[in-house]
C-alpha positions as CSV (number, residue, x, y, z in Angstrom):
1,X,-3.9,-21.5,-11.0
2,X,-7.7,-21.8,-10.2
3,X,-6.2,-22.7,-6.5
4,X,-3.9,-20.0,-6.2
5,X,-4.1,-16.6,-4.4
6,X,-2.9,-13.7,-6.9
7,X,-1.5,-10.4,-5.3
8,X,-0.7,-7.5,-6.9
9,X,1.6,-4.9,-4.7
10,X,2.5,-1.5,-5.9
11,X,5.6,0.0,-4.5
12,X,6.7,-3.4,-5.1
13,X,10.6,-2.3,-5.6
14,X,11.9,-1.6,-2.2
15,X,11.0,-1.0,1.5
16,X,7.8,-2.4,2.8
17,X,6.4,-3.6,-0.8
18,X,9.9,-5.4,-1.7
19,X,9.3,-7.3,2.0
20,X,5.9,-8.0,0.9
21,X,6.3,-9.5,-2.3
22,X,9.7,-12.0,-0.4
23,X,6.9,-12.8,2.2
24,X,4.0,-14.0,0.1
25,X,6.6,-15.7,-2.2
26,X,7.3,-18.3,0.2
27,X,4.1,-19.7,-0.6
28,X,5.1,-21.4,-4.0
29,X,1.1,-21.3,-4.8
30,X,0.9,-17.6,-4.7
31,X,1.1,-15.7,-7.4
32,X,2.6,-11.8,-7.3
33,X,2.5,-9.2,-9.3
34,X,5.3,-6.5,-8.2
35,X,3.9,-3.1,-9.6
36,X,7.1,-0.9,-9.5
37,X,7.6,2.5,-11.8
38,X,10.5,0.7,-13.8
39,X,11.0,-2.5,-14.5
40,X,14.4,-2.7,-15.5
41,X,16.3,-1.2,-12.4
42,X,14.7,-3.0,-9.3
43,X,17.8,-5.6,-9.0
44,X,16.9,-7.3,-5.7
45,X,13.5,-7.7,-6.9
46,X,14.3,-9.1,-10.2
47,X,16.6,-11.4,-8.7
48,X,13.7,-12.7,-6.0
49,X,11.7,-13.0,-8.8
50,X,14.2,-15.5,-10.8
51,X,15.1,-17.8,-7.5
52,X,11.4,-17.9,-6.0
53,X,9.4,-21.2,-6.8
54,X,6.2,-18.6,-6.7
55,X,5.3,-16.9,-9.5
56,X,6.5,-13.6,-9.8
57,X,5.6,-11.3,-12.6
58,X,7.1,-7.3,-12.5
59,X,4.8,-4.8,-14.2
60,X,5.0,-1.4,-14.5
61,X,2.8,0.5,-12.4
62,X,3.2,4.3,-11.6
63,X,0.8,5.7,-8.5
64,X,-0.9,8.1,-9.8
65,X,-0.8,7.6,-13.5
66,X,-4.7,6.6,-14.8
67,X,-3.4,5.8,-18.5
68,X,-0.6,4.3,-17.3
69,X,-2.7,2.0,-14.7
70,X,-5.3,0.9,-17.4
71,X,-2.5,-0.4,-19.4
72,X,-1.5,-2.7,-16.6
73,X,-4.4,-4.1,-15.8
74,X,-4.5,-4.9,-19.3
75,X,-1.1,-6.4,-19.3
76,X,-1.7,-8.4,-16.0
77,X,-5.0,-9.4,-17.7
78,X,-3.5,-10.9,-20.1
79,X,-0.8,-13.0,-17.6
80,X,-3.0,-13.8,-14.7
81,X,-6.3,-13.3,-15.9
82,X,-7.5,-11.9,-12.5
83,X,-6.3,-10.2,-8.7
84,X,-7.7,-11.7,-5.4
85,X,-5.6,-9.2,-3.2
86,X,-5.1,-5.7,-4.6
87,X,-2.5,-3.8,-2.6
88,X,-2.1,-0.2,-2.7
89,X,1.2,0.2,-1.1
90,X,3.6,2.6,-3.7
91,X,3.3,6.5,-1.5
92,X,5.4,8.8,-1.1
93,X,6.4,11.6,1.8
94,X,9.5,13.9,1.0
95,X,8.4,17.5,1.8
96,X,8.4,17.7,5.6
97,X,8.0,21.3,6.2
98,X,5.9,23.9,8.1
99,X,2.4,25.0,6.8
100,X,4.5,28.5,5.5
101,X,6.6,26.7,3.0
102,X,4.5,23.9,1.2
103,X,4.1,25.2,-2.0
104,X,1.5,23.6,-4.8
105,X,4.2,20.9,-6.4
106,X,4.3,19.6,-2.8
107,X,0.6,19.4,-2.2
108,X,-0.4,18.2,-5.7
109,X,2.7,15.5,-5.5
110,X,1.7,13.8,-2.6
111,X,-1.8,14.0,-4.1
112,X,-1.4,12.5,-7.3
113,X,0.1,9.7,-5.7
114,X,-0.6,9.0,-2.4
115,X,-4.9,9.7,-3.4
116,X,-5.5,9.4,-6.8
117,X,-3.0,6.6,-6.9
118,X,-4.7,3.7,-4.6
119,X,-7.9,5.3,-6.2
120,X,-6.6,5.0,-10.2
121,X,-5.7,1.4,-8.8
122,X,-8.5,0.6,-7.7
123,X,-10.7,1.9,-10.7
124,X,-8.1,0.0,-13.3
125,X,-7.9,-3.5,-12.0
126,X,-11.7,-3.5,-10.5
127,X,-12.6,-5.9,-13.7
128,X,-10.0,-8.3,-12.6
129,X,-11.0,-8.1,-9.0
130,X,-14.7,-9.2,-9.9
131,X,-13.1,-12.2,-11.6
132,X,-11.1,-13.4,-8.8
133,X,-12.5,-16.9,-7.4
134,X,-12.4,-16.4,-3.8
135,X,-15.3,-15.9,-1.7
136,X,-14.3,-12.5,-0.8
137,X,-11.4,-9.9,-2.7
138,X,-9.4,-7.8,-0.8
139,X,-8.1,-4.5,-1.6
140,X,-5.5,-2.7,1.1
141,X,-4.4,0.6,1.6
142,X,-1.2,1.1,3.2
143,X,-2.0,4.2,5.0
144,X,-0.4,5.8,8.2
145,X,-1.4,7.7,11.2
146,X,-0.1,10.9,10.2
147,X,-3.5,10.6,8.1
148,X,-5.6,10.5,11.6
149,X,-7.2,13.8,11.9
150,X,-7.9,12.4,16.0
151,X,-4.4,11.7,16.8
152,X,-3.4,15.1,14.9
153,X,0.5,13.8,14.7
154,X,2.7,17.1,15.5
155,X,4.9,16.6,12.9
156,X,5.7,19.2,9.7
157,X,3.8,16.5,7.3
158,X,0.7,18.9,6.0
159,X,1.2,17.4,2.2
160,X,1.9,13.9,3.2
161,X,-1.0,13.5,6.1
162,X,-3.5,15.5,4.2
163,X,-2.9,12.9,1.1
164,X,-3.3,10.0,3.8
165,X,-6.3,11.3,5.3
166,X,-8.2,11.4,2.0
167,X,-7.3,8.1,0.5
168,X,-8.9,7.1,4.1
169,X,-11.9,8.8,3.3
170,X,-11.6,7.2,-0.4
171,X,-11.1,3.6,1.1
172,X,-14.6,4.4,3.2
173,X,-16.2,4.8,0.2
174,X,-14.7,1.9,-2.1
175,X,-16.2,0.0,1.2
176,X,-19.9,1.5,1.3
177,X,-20.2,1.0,-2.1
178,X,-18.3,-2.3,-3.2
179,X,-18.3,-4.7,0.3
180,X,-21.7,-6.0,-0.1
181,X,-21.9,-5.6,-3.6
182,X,-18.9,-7.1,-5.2
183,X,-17.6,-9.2,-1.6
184,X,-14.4,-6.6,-1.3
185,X,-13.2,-6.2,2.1
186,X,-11.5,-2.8,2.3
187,X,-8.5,-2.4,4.7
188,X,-6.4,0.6,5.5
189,X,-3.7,-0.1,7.7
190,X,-0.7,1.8,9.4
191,X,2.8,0.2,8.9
192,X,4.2,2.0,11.6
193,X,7.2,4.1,11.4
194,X,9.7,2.3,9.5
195,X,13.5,3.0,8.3
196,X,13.2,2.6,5.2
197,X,14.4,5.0,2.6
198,X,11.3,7.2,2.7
199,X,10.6,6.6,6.3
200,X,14.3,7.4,7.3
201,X,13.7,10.7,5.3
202,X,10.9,11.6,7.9
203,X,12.8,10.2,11.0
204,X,15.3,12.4,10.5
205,X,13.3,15.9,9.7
206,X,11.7,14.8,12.9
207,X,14.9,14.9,15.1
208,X,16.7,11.9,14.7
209,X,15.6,8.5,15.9
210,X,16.4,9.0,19.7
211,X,14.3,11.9,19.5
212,X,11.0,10.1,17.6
213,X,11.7,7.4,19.9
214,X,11.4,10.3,22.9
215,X,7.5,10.1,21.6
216,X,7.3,6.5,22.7
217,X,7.4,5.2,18.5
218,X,8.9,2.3,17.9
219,X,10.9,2.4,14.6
220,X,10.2,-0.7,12.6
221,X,12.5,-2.6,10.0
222,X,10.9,-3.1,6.7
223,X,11.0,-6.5,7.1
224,X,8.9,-6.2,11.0
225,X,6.5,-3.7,9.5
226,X,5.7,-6.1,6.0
227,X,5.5,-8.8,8.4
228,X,2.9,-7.1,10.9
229,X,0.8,-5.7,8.1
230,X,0.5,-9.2,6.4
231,X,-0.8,-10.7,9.1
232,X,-4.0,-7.9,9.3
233,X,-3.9,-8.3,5.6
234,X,-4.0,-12.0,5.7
235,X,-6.9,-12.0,8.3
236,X,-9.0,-9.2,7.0
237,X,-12.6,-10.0,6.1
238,X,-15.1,-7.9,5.1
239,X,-17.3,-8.1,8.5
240,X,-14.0,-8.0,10.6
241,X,-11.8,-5.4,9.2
242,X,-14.1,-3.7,6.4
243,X,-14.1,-0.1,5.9
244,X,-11.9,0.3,9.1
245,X,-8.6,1.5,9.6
246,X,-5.7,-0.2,12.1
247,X,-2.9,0.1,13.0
248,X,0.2,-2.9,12.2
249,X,-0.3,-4.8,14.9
250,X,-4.4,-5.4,14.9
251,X,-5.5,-3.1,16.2
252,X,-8.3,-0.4,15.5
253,X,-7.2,3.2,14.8
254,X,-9.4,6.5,14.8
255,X,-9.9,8.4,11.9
């Protein structure tokens, strides 16, 4: 155990988290916890689980839920006894619509998960974090562009960008103040724009697929995008990627 690499993944039961937790279990010395809002219906993820010769343990984690959160860190406490990667991936973005139509359930849903939840994350498994045995913890946000306020994405996404773009400003500050102080390198990375089932939601508000591809995007698979934002995940370091933002494939993105 002492030589192991624990991950814990929110979002863990489908789409770009589900990819995650397949590509980390390949390394029978990881061990992954799959945060996922119930843990009876993920079937894929359960059945990974049972067939992987890495250890795989699926706890209930809901983004956005503080109570909820501090109960998990408990419960992963008492399995693993510490997280060396802490991966805020669980988001959501289902209200594309023009400024004139988001109404306050859309603003403060995307909100309570896609802010407070990497921040109620972060906060709850923190104690487990400082007990991880590596030289330096990581903790990654999966984030997006629609969240850059520079490349100002001309799509309906108010709620969903807005959300993004302050969990970027979060991530800054889990940086300034933890990095030197605790050895946490702080990532948040785009995963590009990727058909899975939230994704495909936004692809098609946006036109269709030929017509986001007209804007020169290249629509991922889950499995391309997980595999992309391991690899910055994987060679993040606090002097190299801390504090920063980038996009799946390395490189740097404005705020």
């Amino acid at each position: 155990m002492s030589d192991s690499t624990v991950y814990l993944i929110t979002g863990a039961a489908r789409g770009i988290g589900f990819e995650l937790v397949k590509l980390y279990s390949a390394d029978p010395s990881n061990v992954i916890i799959a945060g996922v809002r119930d843990t009876t219906s993920p079937t894929a993820l359960l059945e990974v689980a049972k067939s992987s010769q890495a250890k795989i343990h699926v706890v209930k984690i809901v983004a956005g839920d503080e109570e909820g959160n501090k109960a998990a860190a408990k419960e992963v406490e008492g399995l693993v006894g510490r997280v060396d990667v802490l991966w805020a991936n669980a988001g959501i973005s289902d209200t594309p619509k023009p400024v004139l139509q988001i109404n306050h359930g859309d603003m403060q849903r995307h909100w309570e998960t896609n802010t407070l939840g990497p921040l109620y994350l972060f906060q709850s498994f923190y104690p487990l974090l400082l007990k991880s045995t590596k030289a330096e913890k990581k903790f990654i946000i999966t984030s997006t562009l629609a969240g850059s306020l520079t490349a100002a994405v001309p799509f309906p996404i108010t709620a969903y960008g807005s959300s993004k773009a302050a969990i970027n400003f979060v991530g800054i500050h889990i940086h300034q103040e933890h990095a030197e102080k605790d050895k946490v390198a702080v990532v948040m990375v785009h995963p590009g724009m990727v058909s899975t089932d939230m994704g495909n939601v936004g692809i098609e508000s946006f036109g269709g697929h030929e017509k986001v591809a007209s804007f020169g995007v290249t629509i991922l698979t889950p499995v391309q995008s997980a595999t992309y934002v391991k690899e910055v995940a994987d060679k993040a370091t606090i002097e190299s990627h801390g504090g920063k933002f980038f996009n799946y494939d390395g490189e740097g993105l404005p705020w």
